[in-house]
N, C-alpha and C positions, 0 to 999 in steps of 0.2 A: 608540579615541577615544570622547569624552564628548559627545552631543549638547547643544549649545549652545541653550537659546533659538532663538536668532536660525538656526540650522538648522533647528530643526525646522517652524518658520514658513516657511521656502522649501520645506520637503517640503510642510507641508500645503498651500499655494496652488499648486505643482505637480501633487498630486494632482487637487487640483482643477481644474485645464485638464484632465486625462487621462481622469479617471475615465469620464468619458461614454462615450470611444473603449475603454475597457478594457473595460464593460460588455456595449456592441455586440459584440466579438472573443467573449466569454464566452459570449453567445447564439448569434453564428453558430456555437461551440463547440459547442453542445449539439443543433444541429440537424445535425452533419455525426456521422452515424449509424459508430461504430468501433469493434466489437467485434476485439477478439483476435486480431491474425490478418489484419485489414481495417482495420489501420489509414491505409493508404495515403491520401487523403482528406484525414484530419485533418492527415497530417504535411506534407501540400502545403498545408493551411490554415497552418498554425502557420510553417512557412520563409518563406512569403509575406510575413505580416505581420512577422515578424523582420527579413526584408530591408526588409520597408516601413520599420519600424521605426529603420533606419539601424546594427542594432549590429555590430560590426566585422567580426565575420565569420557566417558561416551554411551550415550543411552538414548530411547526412543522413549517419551512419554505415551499416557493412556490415549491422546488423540490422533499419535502417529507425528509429533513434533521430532526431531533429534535436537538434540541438546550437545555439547562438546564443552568441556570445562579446563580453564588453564589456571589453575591453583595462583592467587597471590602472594607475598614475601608477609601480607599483613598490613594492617592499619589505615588498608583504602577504601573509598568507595567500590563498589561491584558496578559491572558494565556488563552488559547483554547488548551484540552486534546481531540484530533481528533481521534475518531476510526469507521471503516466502521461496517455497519450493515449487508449487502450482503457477500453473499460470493460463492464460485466456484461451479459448481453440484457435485454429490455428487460419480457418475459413479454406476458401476455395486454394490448392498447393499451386495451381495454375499461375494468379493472381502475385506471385512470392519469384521476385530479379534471383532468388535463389533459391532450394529445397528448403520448408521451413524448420524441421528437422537434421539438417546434412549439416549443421556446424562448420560451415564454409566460411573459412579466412580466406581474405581476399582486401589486396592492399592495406593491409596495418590496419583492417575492421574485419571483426567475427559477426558473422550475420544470422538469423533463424530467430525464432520465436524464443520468447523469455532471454534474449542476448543483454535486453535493455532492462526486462522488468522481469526475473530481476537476478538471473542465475549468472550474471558478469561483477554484479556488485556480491553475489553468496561467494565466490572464487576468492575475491578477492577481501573479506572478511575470512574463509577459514585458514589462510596462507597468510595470517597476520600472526600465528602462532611459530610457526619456524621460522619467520621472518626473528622475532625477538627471539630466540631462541640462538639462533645463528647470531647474531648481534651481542649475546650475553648481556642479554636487557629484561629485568620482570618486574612488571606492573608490582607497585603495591596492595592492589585490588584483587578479588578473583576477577574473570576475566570470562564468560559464558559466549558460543556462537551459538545462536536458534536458526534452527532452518525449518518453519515451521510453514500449517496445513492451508489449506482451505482461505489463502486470503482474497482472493478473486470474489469471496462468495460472502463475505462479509466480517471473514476474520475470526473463524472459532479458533484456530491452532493458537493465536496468542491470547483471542481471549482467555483459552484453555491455560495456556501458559501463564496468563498473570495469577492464574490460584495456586499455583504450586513453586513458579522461580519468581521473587519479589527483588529484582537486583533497584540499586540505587537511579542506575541509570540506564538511557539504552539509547542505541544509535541505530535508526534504519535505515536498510542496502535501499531503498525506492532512488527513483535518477534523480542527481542533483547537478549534475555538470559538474564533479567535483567542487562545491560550494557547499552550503549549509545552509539548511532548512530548519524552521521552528514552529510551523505547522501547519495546519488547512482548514478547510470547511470539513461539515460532516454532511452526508447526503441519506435524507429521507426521499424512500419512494412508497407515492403517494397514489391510491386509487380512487377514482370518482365515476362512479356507477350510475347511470342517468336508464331509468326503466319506466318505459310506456307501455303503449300496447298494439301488437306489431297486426297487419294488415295488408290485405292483397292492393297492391301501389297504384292501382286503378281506383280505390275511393278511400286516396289516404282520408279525407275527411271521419270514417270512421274507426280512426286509431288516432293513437298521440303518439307523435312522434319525436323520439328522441334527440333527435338532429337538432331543432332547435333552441331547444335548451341548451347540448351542449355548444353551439355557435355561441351562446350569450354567453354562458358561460366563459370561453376563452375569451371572447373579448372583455369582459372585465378583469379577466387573469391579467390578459397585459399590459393591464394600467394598475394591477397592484402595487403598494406601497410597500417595500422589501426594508428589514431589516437592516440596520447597519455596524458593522466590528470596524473599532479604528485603528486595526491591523491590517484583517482581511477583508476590507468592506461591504458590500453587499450581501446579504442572499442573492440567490437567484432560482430562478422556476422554470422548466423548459418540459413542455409538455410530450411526448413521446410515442407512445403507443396508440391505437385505438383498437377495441377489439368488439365484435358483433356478433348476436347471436343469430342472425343470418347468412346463408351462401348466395342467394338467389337476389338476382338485382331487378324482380318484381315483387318484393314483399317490402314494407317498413320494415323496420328493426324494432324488436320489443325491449333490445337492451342493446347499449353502447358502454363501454368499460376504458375507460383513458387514464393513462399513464404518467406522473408526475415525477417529473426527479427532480426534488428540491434537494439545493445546498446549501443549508445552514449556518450563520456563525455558532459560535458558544455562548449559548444561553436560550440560544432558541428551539424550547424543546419539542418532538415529536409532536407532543398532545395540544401544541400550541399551535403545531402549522396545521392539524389534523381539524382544528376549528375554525380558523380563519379560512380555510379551504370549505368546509361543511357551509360557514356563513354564506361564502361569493356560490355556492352550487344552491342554496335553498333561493336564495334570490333570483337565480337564473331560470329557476323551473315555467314550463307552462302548463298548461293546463292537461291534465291525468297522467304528467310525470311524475315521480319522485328520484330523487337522489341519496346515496350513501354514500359515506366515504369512510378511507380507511388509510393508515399507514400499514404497508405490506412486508411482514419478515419473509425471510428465507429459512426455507428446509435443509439442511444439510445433514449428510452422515459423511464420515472419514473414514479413510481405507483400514483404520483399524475397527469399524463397526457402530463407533461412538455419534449420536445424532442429538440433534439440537435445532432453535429455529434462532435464527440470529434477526437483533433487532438492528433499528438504522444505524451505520455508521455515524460515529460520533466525531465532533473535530475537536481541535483544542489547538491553541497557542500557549508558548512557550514566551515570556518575556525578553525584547533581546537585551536585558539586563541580568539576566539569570547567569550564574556561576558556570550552567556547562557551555551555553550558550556562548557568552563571552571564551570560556577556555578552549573550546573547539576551534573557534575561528582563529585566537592567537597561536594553539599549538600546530596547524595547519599551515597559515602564516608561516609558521616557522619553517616549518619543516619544507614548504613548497617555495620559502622565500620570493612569496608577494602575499599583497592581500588576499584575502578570501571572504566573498561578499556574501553577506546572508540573507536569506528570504525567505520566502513562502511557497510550500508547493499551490498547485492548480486544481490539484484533484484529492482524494481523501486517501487514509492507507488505516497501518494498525496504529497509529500510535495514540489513535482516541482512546483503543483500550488499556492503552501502556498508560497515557494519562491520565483515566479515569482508575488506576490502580496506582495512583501513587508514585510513578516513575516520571522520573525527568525524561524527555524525550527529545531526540532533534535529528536528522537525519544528514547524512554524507553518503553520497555512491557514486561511480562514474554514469555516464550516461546520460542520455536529453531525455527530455521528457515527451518530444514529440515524437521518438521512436517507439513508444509503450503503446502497445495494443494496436499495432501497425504491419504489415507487410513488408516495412522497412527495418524493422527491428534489427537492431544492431548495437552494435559498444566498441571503441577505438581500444589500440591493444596500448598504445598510448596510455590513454585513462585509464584502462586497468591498470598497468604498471605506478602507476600516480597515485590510486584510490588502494592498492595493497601499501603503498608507502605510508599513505594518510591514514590508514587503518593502526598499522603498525605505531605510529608515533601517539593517536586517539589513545592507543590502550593502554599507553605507559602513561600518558598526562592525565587522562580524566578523573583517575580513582584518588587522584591529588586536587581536585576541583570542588571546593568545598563552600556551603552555603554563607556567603557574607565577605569569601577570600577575595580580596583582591591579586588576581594573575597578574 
């Protein structure tokens, strides 16, 4: 559907009863402290206000996802507004222009940890249901918000979620500056384990030393040949960690352990970088080294008990020819009356697994991207107010966005 004039005036004075109550929810958001693991908290905040909220139904799944569902009229597409509940630690509180917890507004910006990434975009996705509501506006879709687990950590809550809610489509809260996103790289991390034989450092001659190996080793790393997507181009490889089985800075090291974070286009899979990586370290070796290498999952359990080992983040792009694609930007357009540019996030999120299940995926939230995983974390009350409108208008047009239509 085409937003009307005269709709989009009922969204905006909608919003405008709302926004206040969206704001307050956003701030208690940021003061209810949930890292990874511990989200439990948050997800009793967020069901709370959803039942408060009235929408049709409200549940917690087996992983500790909440779910919130607003019934469609019929004959649409389904839409899932995905935003994670968890989010990064918080580091040193010293280092933070404000408590990173204290949900401190201050000049037309709410500040504190997860402001940006990403409980200002959850605000203003679950406030998208009274907003239509107040408006006497209902999608012809169902209409699902996820406020789901563990995505900091690699994404089980929706990976979780894609086996059990299969909606048509899904929009993630990640920052977009109010704009629209259609997707990323995926990031393997990659380990390369270089092991000699360690020695009192007065006669390294009688050990093999690590160290140079892995020297040759990075220096061929960055002259590797990278992949290229004629979306999101490049790979890229950035080497990270180093870890030693030594304390003492008179012994060699018997083992050295470094740390890969490759980001990936589509198509380039794990098992693929996990050899071309193996090839450049067996090359590299000297004499009584050996090398392994490995792509490294993550261990995770969820505060409801459920554990799993997540493999690499996946990426995917979205064609910007694609029907939601195309209807998002025009229904925003509309509704924001200006263009609305579309791009590519920086960094990876869930929607590899939204994509690799089948779901259309593209993301709108307010928020920069340079304030995620920052001490400056933050979100303009501005853009919330903007991104509850652009939510609000998203859920009535999308489930009308239909494969081949032209909008």
């Amino acid at each position: 559907m085409r937003l009307s004039e005269e709709i989009r005036q009922r969204l905006v004075a909608a919003v405008a009863e709302h926004a206040d109550a969206m704001i307050g929810f956003a701030q208690r958001a940021v003061q209810t402290r949930s890292l990874p693991g511990e989200e439990e908290a948050m997800a009793r905040l967020l069901r709370s206000e959803m039942e408060r909220l009235g929408y049709d139904e409200v549940w917690v799944d087996r992983v500790g996802n909440v779910i919130g569902l607003l019934r469609g009229s019929g004959g649409g597409k389904s839409v899932q507004f995905n935003s994670h509940i968890d989010h990064v630690h918080e580091g040193d509180p010293a280092l933070w222009p404000y408590p990173p917890y204290a949900g401190v507004i201050e000049g037309g910006v709410l500040y504190g940890r997860a402001a940006s990434d990403v409980k200002g975009a959850l605000a203003a996705q679950v406030y998208l249901g009274p907003v239509l509501r107040t408006a006497g506006l209902r999608p012809r879709g169902d209409i699902f918000i996820t406020g789901v687990v563990l995505e900091e950590l690699g994404g089980f809550g929706t990976a979780t979620l894609c086996q059990e809610l299969r909606t048509d489509y899904a929009v993630l809260g990640e920052a977009t500056n109010l704009e629209v996103r259609r997707g990323h790289r995926g990031r393997i991390l990659v380990e390369v384990r270089f092991t000699g034989r360690s020695v009192h450092a007065s006669a390294p001659e009688r050990g093999a030393n690590p160290h140079y190996a892995l020297a040759r080793f990075l220096r061929a790393l960055e002259e590797l040949p990278m992949r290229s997507h004629p979306d999101l181009g490049r790979s890229t490889v950035a080497p990270t960690l180093i870890a030693t089985d030594q304390t003492s800075s008179n012994v060699t090291p018997g083992v050295l352990a470094l740390s890969l974070d490759w980001r990936n286009v589509p198509g380039e899979e794990p098992e693929d970088v996990v050899d071309r990586v193996r090839e450049l370290a067996q090359a590299s070796l000297t004499p009584g080294v050996t090398a392994e290498v490995r792509a490294v999952g993550r261990r995770v359990r969820s505060y409801t008990g459920l554990e799993a080992e997540m493999p690499p983040t996946r990426g995917f792009v979205l064609p910007g020819e694609h029907p939601l694609v195309r209807a998002a930007a025009t229904t925003l357009g509309e509704v924001f009356q200006r263009q609305v540019p579309v791009g590519l996030w920086q960094f990876a999120t869930d929607g590899g697994h939204l994509a690799r299940a089948g779901i259309a995926t593209i993301g709108f939230a307010p928020a920069e991207e340079r304030f995620a995983h920052t001490v400056n974390d933050q979100v303009s009350l501005h853009q919330l107010r903007q991104a509850l409108l652009g939510n609000a208008a998203l859920a009535l047009a999308l489930p009308d966005a239909e494969e081949g239509s032209p909008r």
